[in-house]
N, C-alpha and C positions, 0 to 999 in steps of 0.2 A: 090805557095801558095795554088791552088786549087786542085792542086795534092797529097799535103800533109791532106787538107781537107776530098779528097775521101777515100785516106789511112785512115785515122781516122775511117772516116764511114762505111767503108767496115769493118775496126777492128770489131767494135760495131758492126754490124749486124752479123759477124763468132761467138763472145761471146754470142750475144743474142740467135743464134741457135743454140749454143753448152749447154747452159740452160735448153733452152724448151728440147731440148731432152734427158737431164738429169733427167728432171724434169717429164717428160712421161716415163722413165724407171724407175726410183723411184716408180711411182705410179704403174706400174705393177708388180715391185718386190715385193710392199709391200700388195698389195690387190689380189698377187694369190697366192693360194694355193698348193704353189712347197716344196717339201723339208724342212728344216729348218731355210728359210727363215722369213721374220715378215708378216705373217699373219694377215689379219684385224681381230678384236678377235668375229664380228661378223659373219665371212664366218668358224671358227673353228669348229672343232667335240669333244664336250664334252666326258667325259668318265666314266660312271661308274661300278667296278669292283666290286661286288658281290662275297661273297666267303664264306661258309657256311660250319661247322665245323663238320664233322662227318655223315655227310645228303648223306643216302644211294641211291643206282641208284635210285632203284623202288618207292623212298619217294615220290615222285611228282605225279600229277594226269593226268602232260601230259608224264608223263612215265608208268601208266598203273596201279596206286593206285588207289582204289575203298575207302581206308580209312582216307588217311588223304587229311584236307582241302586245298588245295594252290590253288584256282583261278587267286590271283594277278600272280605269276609265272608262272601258265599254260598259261596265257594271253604273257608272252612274247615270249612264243612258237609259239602260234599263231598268233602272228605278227611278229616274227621272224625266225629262224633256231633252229632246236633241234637235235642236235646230239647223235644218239643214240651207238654209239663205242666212247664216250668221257671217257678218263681215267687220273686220278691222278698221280703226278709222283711216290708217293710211296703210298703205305699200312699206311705209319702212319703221320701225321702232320707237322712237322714242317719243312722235307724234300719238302715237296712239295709245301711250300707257300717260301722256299728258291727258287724252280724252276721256282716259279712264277712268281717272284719280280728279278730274275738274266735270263731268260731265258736258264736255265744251266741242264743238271741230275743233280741229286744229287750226284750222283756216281762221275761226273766230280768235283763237290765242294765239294766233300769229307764230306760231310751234309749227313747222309745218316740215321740217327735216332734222333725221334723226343729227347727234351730235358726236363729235362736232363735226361733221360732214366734210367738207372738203376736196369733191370731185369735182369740183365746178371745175372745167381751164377755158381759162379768157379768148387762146385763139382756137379753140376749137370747137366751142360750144357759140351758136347760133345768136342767143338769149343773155342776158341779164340775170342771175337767180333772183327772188323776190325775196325781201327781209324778212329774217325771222329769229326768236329768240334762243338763247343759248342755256334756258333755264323754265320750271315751269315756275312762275309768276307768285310770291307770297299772297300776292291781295287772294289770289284762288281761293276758297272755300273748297276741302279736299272732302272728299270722302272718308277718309279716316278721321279730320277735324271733324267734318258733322256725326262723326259716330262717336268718337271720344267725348262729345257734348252730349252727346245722350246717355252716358256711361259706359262706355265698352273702354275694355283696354286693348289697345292696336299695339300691330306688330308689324314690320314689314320684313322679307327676308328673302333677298337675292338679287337681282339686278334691277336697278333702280334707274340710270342713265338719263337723267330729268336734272340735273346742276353741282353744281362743286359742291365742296364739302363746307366751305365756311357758312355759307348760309340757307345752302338747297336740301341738303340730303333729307332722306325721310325725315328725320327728331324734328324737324322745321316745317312740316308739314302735316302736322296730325297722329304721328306716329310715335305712340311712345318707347319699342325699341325699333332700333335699325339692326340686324346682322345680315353683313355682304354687301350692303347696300353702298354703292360708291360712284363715281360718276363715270367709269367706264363701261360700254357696253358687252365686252367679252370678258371672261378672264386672261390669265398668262395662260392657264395649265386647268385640265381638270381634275388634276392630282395633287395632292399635298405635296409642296405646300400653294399651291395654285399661283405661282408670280409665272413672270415671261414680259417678252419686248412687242412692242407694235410700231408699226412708223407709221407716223401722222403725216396724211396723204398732203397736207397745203405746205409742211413746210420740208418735208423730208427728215425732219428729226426723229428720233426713236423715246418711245414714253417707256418705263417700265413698271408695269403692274405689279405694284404690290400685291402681298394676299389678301381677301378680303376675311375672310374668318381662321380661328385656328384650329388644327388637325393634328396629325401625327400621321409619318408615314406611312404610304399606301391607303390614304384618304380619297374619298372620290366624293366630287363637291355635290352633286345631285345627294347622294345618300348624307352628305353634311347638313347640306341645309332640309329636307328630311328629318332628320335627329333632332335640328331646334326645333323647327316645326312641332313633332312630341311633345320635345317640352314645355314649349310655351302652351300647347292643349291643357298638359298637365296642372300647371302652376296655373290657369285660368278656370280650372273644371268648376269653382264654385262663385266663378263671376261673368257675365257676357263679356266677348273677346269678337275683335275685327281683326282675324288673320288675311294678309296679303303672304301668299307664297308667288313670291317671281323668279321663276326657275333661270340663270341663264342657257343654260341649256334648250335647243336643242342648236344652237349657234356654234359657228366655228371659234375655235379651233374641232374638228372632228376628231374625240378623243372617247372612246368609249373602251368601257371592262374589259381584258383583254380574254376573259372566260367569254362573255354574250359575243364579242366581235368574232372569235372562231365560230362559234356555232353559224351567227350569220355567212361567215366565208366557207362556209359547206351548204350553201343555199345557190346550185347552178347560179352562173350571171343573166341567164333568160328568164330566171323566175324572182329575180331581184327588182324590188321599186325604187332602194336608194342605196346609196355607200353601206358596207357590214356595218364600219363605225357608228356611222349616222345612227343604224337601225338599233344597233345598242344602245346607242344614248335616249334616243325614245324608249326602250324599255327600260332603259333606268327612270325613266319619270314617269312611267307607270309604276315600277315597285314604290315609287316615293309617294304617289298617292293611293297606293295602297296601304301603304305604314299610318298616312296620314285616319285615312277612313277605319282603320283599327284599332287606331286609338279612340276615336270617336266613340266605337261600340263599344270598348272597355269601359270607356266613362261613364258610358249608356249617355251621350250626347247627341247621339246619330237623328235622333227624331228630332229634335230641335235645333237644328244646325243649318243654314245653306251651304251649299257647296255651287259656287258659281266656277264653269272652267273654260278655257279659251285662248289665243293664242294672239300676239301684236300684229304680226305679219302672216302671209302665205309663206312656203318652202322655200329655201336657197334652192338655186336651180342647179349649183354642184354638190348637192346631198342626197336631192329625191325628185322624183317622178309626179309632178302635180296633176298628171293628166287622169279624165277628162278634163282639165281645166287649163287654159292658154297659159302662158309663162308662168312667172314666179313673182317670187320676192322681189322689190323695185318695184314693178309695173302695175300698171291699173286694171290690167288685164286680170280675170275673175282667179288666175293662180297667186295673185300679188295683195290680194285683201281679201278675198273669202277664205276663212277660217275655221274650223270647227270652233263650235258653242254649246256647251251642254250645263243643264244645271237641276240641279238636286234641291228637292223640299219637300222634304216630307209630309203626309197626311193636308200636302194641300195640292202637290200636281200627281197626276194619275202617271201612275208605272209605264213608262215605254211609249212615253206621248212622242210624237213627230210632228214638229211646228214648222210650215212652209213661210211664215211670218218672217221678210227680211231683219233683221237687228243686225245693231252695230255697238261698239265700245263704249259711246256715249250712254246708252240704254242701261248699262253698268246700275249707276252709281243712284239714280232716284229707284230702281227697280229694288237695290239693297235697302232706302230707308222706307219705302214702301211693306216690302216683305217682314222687315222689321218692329216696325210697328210705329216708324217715327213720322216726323208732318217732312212732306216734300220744300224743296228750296229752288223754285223754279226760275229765281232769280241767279239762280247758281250753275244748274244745271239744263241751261236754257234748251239743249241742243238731243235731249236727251229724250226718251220715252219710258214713263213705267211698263215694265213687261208683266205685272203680277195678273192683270185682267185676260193675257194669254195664258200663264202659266197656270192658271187655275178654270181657266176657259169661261171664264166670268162675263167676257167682252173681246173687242176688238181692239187693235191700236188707229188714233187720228193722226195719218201720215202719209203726205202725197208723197215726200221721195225722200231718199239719203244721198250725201252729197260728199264728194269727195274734192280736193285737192292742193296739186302736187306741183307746184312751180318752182322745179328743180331737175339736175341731173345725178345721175348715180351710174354704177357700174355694171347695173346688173340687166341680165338681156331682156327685149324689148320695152324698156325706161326710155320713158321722154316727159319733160315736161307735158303736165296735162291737167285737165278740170275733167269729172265725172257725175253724171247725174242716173242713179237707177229710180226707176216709177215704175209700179207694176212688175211685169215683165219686160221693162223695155228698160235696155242700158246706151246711153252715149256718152259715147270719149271725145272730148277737145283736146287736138295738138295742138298748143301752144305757138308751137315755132310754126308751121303751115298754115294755122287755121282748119285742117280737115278736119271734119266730123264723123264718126264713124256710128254706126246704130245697130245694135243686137238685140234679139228676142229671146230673152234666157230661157224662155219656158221650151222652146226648144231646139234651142243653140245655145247649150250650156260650155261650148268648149271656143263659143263666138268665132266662129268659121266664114257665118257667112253675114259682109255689110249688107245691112238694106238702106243703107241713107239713100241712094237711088231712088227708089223704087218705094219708101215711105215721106215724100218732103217735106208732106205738115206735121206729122209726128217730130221729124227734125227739128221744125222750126220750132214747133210747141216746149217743147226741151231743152232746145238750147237756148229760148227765151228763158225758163224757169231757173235755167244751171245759172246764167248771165244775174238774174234777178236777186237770186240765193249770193249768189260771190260782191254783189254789193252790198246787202244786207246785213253780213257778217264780216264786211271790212277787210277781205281778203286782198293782199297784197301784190298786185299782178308782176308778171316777169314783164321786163323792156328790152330792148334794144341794145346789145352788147357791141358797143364802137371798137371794141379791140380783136374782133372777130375774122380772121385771117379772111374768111372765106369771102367778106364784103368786098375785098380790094381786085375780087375777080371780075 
């Protein structure tokens, strides 16, 4: 009987220690910080993603503007990393907020022109455009899904331009609200109530833009979406949140404050970098990431938060002045995809870092679930690079080149069909319609003035084998031969 007794109690004391030490492994699964495990939601890193439409390198004042205002954003340079080789995935829009949101080229999702495009004409263009889709792809694994999967609640808010509303928009992609989010890339208006007409260049019809959020008179959409922006901080302060702010702004229509636009139009025209309007609209998305970063500090979020910031394309070339840098917006040329890149994190990158590290849009999205604390998905984001081993100066990044292209035409000056390979210091451009190659040495011909494809040929050749290598690999869809091409019959 007393044997039976001890066996009892011996039971009971194996179970009770098989508990506690259940119960100690529990609490350290769940309060560290590993992988995609359950995170206490106050040890998490918030995230917000900044993305600014058309907003050339040199617009910023921590990139070397003398003209236009942006303190709030020079300030996150200054407490963060600024990257001065940060580049877009493409020349024009909606490509590159695809690579943003998939960690992918465009080239690889077959996305390779903004939507719905429609410059192409049959007799006048040389080439064939190469297929591509009208949407970014469900199967995608977004960056907002893989964050939502780890617990965040996501938002996205303002131009979205990635597919229709029945099955594309943000809510279909990771994102649990959408506002503004719609499949157009401009608004009407950037005033309440923000509608207006566009004529859609393939068939001559006119669409009209509804509005995309609601206002009240003498509404101005930058400081709208701003305002969500707060509140959704708010309503998030006691859970982690994956904010996407996508400003449409600084894109036309050029409509800015009509207080900021005088000030700018008492700024002689010789000492001007772009339109007064323009130059106001850039200051209005500084005041909005200033609201943004204020509410951070109110919450006392600021410390544990990223703030990643950056822009789709290079500048419209009738807005602003990209120079030192060759063209604009459209082209491959370094005004048409190098972008400002700057990003905030606190008590892990050193105050006023300057990274010569090229990065690009892909780099986005495993860089957020890194910084984060979650496991990467390199099945996903094949195309992409963690940057946290820069950002904390930990390591280096493994990357012979970035690659671009662009088998299309557009309207905007020096565009043409082309493929892009930079390595090192050394960038070449493929014309498409010619075959010319062209070769630059950025480290010091940043404004690409002068070819050396001459006078480098194995470099040439070395490159343009790799660009050629790279464009089969990722399945990139070549332009053909356009049989309705006036110019053939000469």
């Amino acid at each position: 009987m007393e044997k039976q007794k001890d066996r009892q109690s011996n039971l009971r004391r194996e179970k009770m220690s098989r508990i506690n030490k259940m119960l100690i492994a529990l609490f350290f699964i769940c309060f560290l910080p590993v992988g995609n495990l359950c995170v206490a939601d106050d040890t998490k890193t918030n995230v917000i993603l900044i993305l600014v439409d058309d907003l050339g390198w040199k617009d910023l004042g921590c990139y070397g503007s003398e003209y236009y205002q942006t303190p709030n954003i020079d300030r996150l340079s200054v407490e963060g990393m600024r990257f001065s080789n940060g580049y877009a995935a493409c020349n024009v829009c909606s490509p590159t907020r695809a690579a943003i949101l998939s960690g992918k080229y465009p080239a690889r999702l077959l996305l390779t022109q903004w939507l719905p495009s429609g410059r192409w004409d049959a007799k006048k263009n040389k080439l064939r455009e190469a297929r591509y889709l009208s949407n970014l792809p469900l199967e995608e694994v977004t960056i907002a899904e893989a964050m939502r999967e780890a617990g965040y609640r996501t938002a996205f808010m303002g131009k979205w331009h990635l597919g229709t509303e029945t099955y594309y928009y943000p809510e279909h992609q990771g994102f649990d609200i959408n506002i503004a989010g719609r499949d157009y890339g401009a608004p009407g208006s950037y005033f309440y109530p923000f509608e207006g007409s566009w004529r859609i260049p393939t068939t001559g019809k006119t669409l009209q833009k509804e509005s995309p959020l609601s206002g009240k008179k003498g509404d101005y959409l930058v400081d709208r979406l701003a305002e969500e922006a707060e509140a959704f901080i708010r309503d998030s302060a006691d859970k982690p949140f994956f904010l996407m702010l996508s400003h449409y702004a600084v894109h036309t229509p050029l409509q800015g404050k009509p207080d900021k636009v005088s000030r700018y139009e008492k700024i002689p025209k010789s000492k001007r970098q772009g339109k007064p309007a323009y130059a106001a609209m850039v200051e209005s998305i500084d005041d909005s990431v200033g609201r943004v970063m204020k509410t951070l500090r109110d919450l006392e979020l600021e410390e544990r938060t990223l703030v990643v910031f950056t822009s789709d394309n290079g500048g419209f070339a009738r807005a602003t002045d990209n120079s030192p840098l060759r063209a604009n917006k459209g082209s491959n040329y370094e005004g048409g995809i190098r972008v400002p890149f700057l990003i905030k994190w606190p008590n892990h990158i050193k105050a006023g870092t300057l990274s010569d590290e090229p990065v690009i849009s892909t780099d986005i999205y495993p860089t957020i679930l890194a910084a984060t604390g979650n496991n990467l998905r390199p099945y996903q984001h094949v195309d992409g690079k963690n940057l946290v081993p820069i950002l904390t100066g930990s390591g280096s990044l493994e990357r012979e080149a970035i690659y671009w292209h662009y088998p299309h035409y557009n309207q905007h000056p020096e565009s043409f069909p082309s493929g892009v390979i930079r390595a090192g210091d050394w960038k070449l451009i493929e014309a498409f319609e010619t075959g010319e190659l062209s070769l630059y040495n950025l480290a010091v011909d940043i404004g690409e003035t002068n070819d050396l494809s001459a006078s480098e040929p194995a470099k040439v050749a070395t490159l343009h084998a790799k660009l050629k290598a790279w464009r089969e690999s990722v399945g990139a869809d070549p332009v053909k031969a356009n049989p309705q091409y006036e110019g053939a019959k000469h």
